[in-house]
Backbone bond lengths (Angstrom), bond angles and torsions (degrees), N, CA, C in turn:
res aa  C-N    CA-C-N  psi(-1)  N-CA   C-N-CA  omega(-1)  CA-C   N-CA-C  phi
1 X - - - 1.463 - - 1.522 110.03 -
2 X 1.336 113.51 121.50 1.706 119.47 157.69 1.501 126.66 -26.58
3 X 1.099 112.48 122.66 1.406 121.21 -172.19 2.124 102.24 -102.58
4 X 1.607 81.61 -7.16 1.848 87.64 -167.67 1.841 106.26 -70.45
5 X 1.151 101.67 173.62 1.196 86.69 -169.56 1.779 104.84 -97.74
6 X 1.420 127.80 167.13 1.433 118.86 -155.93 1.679 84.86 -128.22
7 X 1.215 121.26 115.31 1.400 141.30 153.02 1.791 117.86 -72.50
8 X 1.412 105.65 95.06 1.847 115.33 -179.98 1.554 106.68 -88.22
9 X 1.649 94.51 134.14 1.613 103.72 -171.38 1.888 101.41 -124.85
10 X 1.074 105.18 159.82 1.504 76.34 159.57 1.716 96.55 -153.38
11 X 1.444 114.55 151.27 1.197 118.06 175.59 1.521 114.13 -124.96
12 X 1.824 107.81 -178.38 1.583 70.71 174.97 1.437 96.37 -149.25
13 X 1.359 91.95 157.48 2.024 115.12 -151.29 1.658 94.01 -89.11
14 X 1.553 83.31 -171.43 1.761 94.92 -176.08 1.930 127.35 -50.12
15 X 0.944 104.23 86.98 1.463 100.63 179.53 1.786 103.09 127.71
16 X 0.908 122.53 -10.90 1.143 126.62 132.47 2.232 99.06 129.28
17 X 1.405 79.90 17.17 1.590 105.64 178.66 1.599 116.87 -41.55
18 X 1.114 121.08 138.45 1.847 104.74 -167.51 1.680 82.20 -111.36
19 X 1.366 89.91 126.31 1.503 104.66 -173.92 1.857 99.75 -115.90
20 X 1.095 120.83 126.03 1.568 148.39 165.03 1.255 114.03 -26.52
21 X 1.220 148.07 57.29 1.862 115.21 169.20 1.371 115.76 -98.11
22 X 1.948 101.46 137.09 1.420 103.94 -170.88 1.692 92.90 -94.45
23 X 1.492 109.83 158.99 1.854 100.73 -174.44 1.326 82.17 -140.62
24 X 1.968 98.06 116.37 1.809 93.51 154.43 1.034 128.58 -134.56
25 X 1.408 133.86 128.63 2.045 133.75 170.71 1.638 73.56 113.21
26 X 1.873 89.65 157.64 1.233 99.77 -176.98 1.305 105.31 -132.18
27 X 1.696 124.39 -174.18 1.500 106.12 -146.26 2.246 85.06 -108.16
28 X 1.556 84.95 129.78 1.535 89.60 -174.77 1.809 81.85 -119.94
29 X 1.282 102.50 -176.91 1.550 133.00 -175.43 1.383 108.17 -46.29
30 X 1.749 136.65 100.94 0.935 160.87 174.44 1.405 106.07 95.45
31 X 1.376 126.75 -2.49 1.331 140.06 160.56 1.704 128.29 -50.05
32 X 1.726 106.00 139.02 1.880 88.91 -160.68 1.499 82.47 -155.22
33 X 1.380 116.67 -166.99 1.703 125.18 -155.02 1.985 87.04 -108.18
34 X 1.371 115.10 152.99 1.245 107.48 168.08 1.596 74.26 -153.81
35 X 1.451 111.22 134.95 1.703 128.00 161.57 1.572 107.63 -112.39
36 X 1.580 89.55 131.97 1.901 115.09 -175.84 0.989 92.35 -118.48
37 X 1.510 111.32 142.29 1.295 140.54 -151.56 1.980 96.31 -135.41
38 X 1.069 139.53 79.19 1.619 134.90 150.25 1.258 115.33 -17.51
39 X 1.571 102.69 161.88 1.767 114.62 178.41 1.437 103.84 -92.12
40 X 1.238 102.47 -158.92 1.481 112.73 -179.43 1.582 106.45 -98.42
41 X 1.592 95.39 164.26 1.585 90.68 -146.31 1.555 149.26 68.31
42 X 1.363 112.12 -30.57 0.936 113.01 -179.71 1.524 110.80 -108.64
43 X 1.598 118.58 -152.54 1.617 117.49 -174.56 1.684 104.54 -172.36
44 X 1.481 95.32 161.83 1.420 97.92 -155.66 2.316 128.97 -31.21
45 X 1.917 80.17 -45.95 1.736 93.25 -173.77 1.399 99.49 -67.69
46 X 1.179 141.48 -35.48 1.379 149.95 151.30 1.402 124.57 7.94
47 X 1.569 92.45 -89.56 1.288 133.48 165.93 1.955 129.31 -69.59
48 X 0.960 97.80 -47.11 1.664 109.56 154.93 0.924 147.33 -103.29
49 X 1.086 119.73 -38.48 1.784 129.64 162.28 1.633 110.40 -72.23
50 X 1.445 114.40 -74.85 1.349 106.74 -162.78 1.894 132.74 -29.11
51 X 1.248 90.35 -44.05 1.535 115.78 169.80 1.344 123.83 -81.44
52 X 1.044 124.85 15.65 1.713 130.09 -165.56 1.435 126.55 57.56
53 X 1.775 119.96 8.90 1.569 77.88 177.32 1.215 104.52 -111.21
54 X 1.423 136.10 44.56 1.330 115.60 138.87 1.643 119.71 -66.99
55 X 1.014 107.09 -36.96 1.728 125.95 -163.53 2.242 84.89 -70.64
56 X 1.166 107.09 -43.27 1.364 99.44 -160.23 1.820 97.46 -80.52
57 X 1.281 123.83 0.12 1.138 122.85 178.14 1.690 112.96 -106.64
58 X 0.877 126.45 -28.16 1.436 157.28 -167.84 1.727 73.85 -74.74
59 X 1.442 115.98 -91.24 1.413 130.91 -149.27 1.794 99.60 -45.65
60 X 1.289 119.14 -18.58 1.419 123.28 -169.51 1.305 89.58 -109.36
61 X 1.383 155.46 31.32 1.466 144.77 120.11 1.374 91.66 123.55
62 X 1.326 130.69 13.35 1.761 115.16 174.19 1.420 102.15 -102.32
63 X 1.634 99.50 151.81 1.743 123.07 161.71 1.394 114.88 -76.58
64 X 1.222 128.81 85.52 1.644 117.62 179.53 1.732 115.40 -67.58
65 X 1.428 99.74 108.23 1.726 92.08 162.56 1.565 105.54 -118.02
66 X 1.718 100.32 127.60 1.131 110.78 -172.00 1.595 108.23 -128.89
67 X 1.474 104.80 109.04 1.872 94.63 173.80 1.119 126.08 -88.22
68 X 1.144 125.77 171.37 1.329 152.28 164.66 1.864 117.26 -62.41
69 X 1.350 106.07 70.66 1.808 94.01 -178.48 1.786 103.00 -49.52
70 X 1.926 99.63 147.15 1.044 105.03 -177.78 1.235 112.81 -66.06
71 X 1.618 108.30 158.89 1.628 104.48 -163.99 1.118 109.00 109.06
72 X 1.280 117.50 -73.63 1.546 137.10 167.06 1.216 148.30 -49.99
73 X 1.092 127.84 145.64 1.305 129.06 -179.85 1.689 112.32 35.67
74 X 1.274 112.89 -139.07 1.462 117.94 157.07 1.249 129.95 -29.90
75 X 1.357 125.74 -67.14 1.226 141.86 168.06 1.498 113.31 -18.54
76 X 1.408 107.51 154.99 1.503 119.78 179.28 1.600 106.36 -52.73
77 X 1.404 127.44 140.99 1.704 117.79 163.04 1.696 116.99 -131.91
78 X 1.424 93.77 76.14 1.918 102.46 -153.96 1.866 76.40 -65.00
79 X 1.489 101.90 160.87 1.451 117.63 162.15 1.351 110.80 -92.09
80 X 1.103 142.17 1.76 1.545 150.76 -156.79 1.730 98.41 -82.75
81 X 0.795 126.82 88.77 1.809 106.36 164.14 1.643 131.66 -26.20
82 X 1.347 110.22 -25.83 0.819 109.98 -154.81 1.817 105.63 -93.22
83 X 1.400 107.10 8.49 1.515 133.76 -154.51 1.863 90.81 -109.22
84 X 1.269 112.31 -4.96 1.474 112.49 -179.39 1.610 98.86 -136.41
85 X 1.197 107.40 95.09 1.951 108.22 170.39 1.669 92.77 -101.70
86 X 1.241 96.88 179.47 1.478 104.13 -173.62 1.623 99.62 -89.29
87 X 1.592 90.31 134.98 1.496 117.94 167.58 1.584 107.90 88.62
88 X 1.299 110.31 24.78 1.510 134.89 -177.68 1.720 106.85 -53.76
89 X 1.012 119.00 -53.33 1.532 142.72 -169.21 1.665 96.36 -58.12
90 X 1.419 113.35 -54.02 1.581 128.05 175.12 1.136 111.79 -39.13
91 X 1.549 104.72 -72.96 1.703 115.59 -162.29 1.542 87.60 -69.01
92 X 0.976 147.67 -3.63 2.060 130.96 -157.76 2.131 80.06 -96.16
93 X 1.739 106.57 -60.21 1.178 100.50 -155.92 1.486 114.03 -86.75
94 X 1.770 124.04 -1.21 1.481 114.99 158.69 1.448 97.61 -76.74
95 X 1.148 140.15 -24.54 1.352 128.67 164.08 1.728 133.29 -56.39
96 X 1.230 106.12 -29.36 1.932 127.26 141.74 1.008 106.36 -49.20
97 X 1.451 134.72 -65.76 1.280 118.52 175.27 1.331 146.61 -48.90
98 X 1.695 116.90 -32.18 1.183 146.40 -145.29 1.168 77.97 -105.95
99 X 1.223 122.50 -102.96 1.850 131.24 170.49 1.455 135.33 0.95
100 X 1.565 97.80 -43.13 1.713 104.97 171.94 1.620 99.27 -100.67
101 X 1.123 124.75 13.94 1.503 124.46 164.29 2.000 102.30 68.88
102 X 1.413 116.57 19.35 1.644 114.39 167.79 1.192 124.59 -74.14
103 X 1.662 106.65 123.17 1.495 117.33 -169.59 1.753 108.43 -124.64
104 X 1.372 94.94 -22.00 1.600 88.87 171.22 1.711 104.12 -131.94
105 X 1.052 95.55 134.59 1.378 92.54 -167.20 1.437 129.48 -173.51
106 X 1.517 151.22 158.72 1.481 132.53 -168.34 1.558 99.46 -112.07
107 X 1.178 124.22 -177.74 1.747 114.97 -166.28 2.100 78.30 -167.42
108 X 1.449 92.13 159.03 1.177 118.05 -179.10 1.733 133.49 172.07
109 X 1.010 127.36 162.50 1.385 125.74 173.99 1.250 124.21 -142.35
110 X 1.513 130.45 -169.96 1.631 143.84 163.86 1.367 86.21 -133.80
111 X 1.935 107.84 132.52 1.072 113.72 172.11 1.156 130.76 38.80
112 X 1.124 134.82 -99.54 1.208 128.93 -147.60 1.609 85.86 -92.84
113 X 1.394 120.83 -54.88 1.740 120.84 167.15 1.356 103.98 -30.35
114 X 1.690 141.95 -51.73 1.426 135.52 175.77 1.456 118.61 -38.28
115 X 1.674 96.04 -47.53 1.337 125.06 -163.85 1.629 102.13 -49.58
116 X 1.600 95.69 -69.96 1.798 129.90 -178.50 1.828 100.31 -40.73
117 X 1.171 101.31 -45.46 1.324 112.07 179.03 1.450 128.29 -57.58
118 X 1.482 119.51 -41.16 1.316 139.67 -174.14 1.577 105.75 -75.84
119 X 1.073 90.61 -28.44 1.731 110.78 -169.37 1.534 104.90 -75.63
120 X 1.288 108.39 -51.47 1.639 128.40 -166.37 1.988 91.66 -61.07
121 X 1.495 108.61 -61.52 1.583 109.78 156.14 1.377 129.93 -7.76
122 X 1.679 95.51 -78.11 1.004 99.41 -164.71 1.904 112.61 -79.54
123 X 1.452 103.17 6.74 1.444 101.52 176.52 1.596 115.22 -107.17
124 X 1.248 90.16 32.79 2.045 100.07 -175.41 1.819 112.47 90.30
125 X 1.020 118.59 -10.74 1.572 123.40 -172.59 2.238 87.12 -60.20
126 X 1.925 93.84 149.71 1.325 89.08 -151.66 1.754 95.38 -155.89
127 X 1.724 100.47 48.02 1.575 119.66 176.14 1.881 98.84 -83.92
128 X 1.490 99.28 137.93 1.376 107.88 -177.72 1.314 118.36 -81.84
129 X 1.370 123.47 -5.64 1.433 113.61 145.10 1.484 117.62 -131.84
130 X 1.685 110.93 174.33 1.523 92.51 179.82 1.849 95.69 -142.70
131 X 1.354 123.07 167.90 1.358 126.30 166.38 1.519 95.96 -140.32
132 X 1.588 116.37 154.31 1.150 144.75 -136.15 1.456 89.30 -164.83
133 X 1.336 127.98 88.89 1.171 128.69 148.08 1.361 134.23 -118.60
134 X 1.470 119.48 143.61 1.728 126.98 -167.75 1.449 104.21 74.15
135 X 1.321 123.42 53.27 1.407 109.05 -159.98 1.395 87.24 -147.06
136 X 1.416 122.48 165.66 1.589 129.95 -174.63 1.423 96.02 -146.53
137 X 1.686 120.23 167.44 1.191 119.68 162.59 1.807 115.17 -60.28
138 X 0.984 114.40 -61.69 1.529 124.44 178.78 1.564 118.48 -55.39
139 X 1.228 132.76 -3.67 1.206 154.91 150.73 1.342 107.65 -87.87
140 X 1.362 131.26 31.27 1.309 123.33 175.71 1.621 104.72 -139.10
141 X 1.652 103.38 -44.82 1.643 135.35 -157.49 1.742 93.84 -106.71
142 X 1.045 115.32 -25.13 2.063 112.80 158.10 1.335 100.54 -135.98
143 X 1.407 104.63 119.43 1.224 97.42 -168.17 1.847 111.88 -117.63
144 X 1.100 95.80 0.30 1.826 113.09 152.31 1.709 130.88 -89.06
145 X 1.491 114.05 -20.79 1.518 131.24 178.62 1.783 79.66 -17.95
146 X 1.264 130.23 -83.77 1.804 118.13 -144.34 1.880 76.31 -94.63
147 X 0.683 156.95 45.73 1.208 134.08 134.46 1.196 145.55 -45.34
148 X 1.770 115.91 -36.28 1.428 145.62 125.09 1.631 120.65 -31.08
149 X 0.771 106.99 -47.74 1.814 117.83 165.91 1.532 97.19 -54.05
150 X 1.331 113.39 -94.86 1.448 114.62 -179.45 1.581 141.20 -39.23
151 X 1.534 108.00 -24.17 1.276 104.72 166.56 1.623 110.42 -94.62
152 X 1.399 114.95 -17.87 1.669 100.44 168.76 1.547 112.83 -58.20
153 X 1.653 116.93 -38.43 1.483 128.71 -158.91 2.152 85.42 -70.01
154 X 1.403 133.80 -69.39 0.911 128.98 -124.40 2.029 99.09 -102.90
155 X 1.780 85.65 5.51 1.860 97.58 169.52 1.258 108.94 -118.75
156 X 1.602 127.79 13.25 1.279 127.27 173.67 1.336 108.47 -146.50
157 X 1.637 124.07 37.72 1.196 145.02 172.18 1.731 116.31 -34.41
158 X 1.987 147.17 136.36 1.091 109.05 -173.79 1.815 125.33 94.79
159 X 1.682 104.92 -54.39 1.266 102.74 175.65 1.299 132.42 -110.71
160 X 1.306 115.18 33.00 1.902 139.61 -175.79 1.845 88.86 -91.34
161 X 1.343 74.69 143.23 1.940 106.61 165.22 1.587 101.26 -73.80
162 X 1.560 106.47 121.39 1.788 111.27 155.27 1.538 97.50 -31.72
163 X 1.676 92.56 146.41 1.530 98.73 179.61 1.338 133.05 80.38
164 X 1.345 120.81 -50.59 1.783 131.12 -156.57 2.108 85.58 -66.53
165 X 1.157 91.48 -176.16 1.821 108.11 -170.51 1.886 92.69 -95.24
166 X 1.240 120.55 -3.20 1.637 103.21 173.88 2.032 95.94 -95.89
167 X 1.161 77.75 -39.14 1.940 79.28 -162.92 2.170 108.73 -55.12
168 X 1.669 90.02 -28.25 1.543 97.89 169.97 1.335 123.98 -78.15
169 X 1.470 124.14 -29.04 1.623 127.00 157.13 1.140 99.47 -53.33
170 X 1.778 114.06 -68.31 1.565 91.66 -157.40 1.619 130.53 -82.26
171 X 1.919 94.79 25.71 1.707 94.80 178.57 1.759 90.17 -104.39
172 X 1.109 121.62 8.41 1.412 127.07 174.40 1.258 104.72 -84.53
173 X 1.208 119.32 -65.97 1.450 146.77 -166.22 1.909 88.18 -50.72
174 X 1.318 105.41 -62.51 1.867 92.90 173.04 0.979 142.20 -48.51
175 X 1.789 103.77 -27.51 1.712 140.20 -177.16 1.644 91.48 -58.74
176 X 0.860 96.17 -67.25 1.447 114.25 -170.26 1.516 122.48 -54.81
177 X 1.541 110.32 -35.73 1.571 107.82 172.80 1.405 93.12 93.22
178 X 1.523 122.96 6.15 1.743 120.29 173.29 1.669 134.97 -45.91
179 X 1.110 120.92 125.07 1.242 103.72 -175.97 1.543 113.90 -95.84
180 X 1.360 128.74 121.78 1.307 137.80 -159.02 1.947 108.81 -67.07
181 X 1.358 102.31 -43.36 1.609 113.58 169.92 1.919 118.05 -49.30
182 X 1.242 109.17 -60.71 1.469 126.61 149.82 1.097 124.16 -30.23
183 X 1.768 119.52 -59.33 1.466 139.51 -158.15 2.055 94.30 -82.64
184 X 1.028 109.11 -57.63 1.828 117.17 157.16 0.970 100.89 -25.01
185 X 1.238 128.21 -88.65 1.854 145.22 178.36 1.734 105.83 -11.19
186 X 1.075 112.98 -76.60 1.677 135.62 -163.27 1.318 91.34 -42.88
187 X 1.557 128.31 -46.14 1.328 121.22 -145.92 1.820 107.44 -56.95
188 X 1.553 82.75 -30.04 2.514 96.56 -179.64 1.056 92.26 -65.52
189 X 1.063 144.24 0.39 1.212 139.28 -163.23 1.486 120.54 -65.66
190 X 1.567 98.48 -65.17 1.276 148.90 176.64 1.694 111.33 -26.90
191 X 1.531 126.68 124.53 0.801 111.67 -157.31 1.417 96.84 -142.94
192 X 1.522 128.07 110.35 1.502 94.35 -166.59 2.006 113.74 -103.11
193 X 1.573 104.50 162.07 1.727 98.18 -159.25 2.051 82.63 -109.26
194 X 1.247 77.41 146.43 1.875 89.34 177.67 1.341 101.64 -83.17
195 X 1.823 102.13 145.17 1.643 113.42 175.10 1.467 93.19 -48.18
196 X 1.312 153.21 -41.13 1.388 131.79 -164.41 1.279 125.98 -65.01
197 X 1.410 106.30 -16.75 1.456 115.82 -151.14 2.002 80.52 -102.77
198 X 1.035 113.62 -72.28 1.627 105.81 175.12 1.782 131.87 -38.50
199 X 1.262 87.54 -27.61 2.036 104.92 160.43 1.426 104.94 -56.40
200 X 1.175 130.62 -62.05 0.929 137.10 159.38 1.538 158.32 -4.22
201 X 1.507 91.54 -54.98 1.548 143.44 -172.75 2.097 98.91 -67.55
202 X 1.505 105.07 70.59 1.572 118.43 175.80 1.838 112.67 -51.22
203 X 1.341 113.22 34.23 1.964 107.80 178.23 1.101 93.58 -97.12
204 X 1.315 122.86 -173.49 1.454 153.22 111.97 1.196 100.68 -46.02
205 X 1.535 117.91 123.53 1.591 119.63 147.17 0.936 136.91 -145.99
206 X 1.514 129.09 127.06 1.403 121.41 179.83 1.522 119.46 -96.80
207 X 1.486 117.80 133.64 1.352 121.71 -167.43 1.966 93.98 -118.23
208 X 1.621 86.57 108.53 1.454 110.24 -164.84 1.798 99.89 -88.36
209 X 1.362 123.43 122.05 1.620 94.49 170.82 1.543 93.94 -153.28
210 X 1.418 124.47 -179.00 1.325 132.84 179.98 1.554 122.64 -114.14
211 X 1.715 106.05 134.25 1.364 114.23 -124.87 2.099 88.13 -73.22
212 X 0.721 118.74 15.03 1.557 118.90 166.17 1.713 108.01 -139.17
213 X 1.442 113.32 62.40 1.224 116.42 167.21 1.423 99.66 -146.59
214 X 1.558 101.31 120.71 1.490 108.74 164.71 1.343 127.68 -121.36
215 X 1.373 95.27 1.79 2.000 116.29 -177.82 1.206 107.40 -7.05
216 X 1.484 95.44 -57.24 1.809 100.86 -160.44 1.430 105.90 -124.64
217 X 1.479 121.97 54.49 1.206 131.56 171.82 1.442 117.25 114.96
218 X 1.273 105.95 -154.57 1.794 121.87 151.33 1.164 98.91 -110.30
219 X 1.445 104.90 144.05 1.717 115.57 -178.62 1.652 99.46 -121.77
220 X 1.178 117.37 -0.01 1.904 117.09 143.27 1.538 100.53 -64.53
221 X 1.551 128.77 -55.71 1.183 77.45 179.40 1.324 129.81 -131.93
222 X 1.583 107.92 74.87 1.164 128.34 158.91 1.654 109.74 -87.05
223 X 1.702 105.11 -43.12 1.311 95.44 -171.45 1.654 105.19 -85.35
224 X 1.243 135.42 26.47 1.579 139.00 168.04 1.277 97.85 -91.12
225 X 1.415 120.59 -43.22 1.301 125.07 179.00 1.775 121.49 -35.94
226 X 1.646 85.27 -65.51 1.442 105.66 172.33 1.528 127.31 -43.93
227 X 1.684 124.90 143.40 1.344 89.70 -169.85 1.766 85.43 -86.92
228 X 1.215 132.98 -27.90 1.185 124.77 -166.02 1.671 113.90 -93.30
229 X 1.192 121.70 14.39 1.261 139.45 172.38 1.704 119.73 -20.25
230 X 1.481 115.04 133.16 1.330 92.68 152.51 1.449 99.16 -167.49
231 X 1.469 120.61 122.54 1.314 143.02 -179.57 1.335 116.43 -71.42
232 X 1.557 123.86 137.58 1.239 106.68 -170.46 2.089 77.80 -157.65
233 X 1.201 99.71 138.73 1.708 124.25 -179.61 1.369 111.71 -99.38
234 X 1.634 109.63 104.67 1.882 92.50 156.56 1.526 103.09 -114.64
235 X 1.483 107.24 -161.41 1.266 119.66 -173.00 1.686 106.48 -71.95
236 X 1.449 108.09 150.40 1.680 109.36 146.94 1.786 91.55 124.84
237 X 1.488 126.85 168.94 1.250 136.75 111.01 1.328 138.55 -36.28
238 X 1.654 112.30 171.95 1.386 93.38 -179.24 1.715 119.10 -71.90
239 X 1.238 97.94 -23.63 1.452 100.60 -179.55 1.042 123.42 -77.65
240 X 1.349 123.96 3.10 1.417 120.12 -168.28 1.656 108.96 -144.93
241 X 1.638 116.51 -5.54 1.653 125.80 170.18 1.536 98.94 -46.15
242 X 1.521 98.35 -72.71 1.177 99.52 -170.31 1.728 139.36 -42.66
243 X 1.149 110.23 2.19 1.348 118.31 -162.86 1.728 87.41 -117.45
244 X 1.351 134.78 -10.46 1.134 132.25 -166.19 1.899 102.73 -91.42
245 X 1.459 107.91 154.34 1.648 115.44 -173.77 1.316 91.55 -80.66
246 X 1.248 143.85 -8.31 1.521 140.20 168.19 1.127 129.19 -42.77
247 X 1.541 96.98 -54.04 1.614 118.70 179.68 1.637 103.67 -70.60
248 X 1.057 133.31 -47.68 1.468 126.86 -179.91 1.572 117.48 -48.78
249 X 1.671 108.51 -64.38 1.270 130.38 -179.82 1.678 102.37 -57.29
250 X 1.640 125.76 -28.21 1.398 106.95 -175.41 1.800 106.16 -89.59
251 X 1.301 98.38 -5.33 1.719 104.18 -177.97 1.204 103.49 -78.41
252 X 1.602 108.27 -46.21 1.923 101.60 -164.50 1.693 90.55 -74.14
253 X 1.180 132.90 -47.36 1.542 141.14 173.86 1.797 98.86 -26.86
254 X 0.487 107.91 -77.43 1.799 113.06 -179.44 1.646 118.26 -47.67
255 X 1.585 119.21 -47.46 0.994 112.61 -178.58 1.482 104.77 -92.49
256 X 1.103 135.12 -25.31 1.719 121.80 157.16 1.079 138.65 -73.89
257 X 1.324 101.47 24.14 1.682 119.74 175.22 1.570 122.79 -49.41
């Protein structure tokens, strides 16, 4: 866990939503902005801080700004449906961009942050590098496939078997302080981008994932997809990559190339 200190901003997304950004390390000599994007369920300190790699990215000369998808964490979590149209997550975090005035800069996610990411892409967003982690092709191009998974888990909250893969979301989902009404919401969210449109996609990218996670596809071949692709394996599931020093060290690895 980061010992650095965490600078809270907040801006505000589509509809006038006050969306969370945590900001940490500041920009020293070859130092530049890179925005991390979290999965679902979870939220920025979560996903970056708790585990060190903000601190391990910071220490290698980057500014981490990482928001709060709505719903989430900090961020606003209206119960209204009507507070989640599709591609909600997009317009909140090209609005991070716009807002903190970032023009050069790296962009990335976990899961559903990959997701947010692909999206941000495919809506003109125009960071010179990108990472794609926990992410598959088919988790990009259907972007509901477990959607069914998730609304059984977060409409039958309480009644999972110790152990089974719902009873472990929803001891996450507690981890987290998630709100299940909100977490429902996100699912309209969902927006899916055609293999053509990610062919497309002129970055550098590395599509980081764990060598027994297929949640959201194959993420070999997401990065075949890519023309600038490049796949790289650490340890864990999806639920549990992220918590590994792999994922940090293969992020700063990529952007200090």
């Amino acid at each position: 866990m980061s010992d650095l200190p965490i600078e809270k901003l907040e801006i505000r997304g589509l509809g006038g939503l006050p969306i969370a950004v945590h900001v940490i390390g500041g920009k020293v000599s070859g130092g530049r902005d890179l925005v991390l994007i979290h999965g679902y369920f979870s939220n920025a300190f979560t996903n970056w801080v708790r585990y060190g790699h903000a601190a391990k990215l910071a220490e290698a000369g980057f500014r981490l700004i990482m928001p709060d998808l709505r719903g989430h964490g900090e961020s606003g979590k209206p119960h209204d449906a009507a507070a989640y149209p599709a591609d909600a997550l997009t317009d909140d975090n090209l609005a991070v961009v716009e807002q903190l005035g970032l023009t050069d800069y790296d962009l990335g996610g976990y899961s559903l942050g990959a997701r947010t990411t692909v999206r941000m892409l495919a809506r003109g967003a125009t960071p010179r590098r990108v990472i794609l982690a926990g992410m598959g092709l088919r988790g990009l191009v259907h972007t509901l496939d477990k959607g069914g998974y998730y609304k059984n888990v977060l409409t039958n909250l309480g009644t999972f078997e110790r152990g089974t893969s719902e009873w472990m979301t929803e001891a996450f989902l507690k981890t987290t302080k998630g709100d299940p009404v909100a977490m429902l919401h996100i699912l309209n969210t969902f927006v899916d981008t055609p293999e053509e449109v990610i062919a497309g996609f002129s970055q550098p990218a590395e599509v980081i994932c764990g060598a027994d996670d297929q949640d959201n596809g194959v993420a070999q071949e997401l990065a075949a997809v890519l023309p600038h692709g490049r796949y790289v394996e650490i340890p864990g599931n999806h639920m549990n990559a992220v918590t590994r020093k792999e994922l940090g060290q293969a992020m700063v690895d990529f952007l200090t190339a």
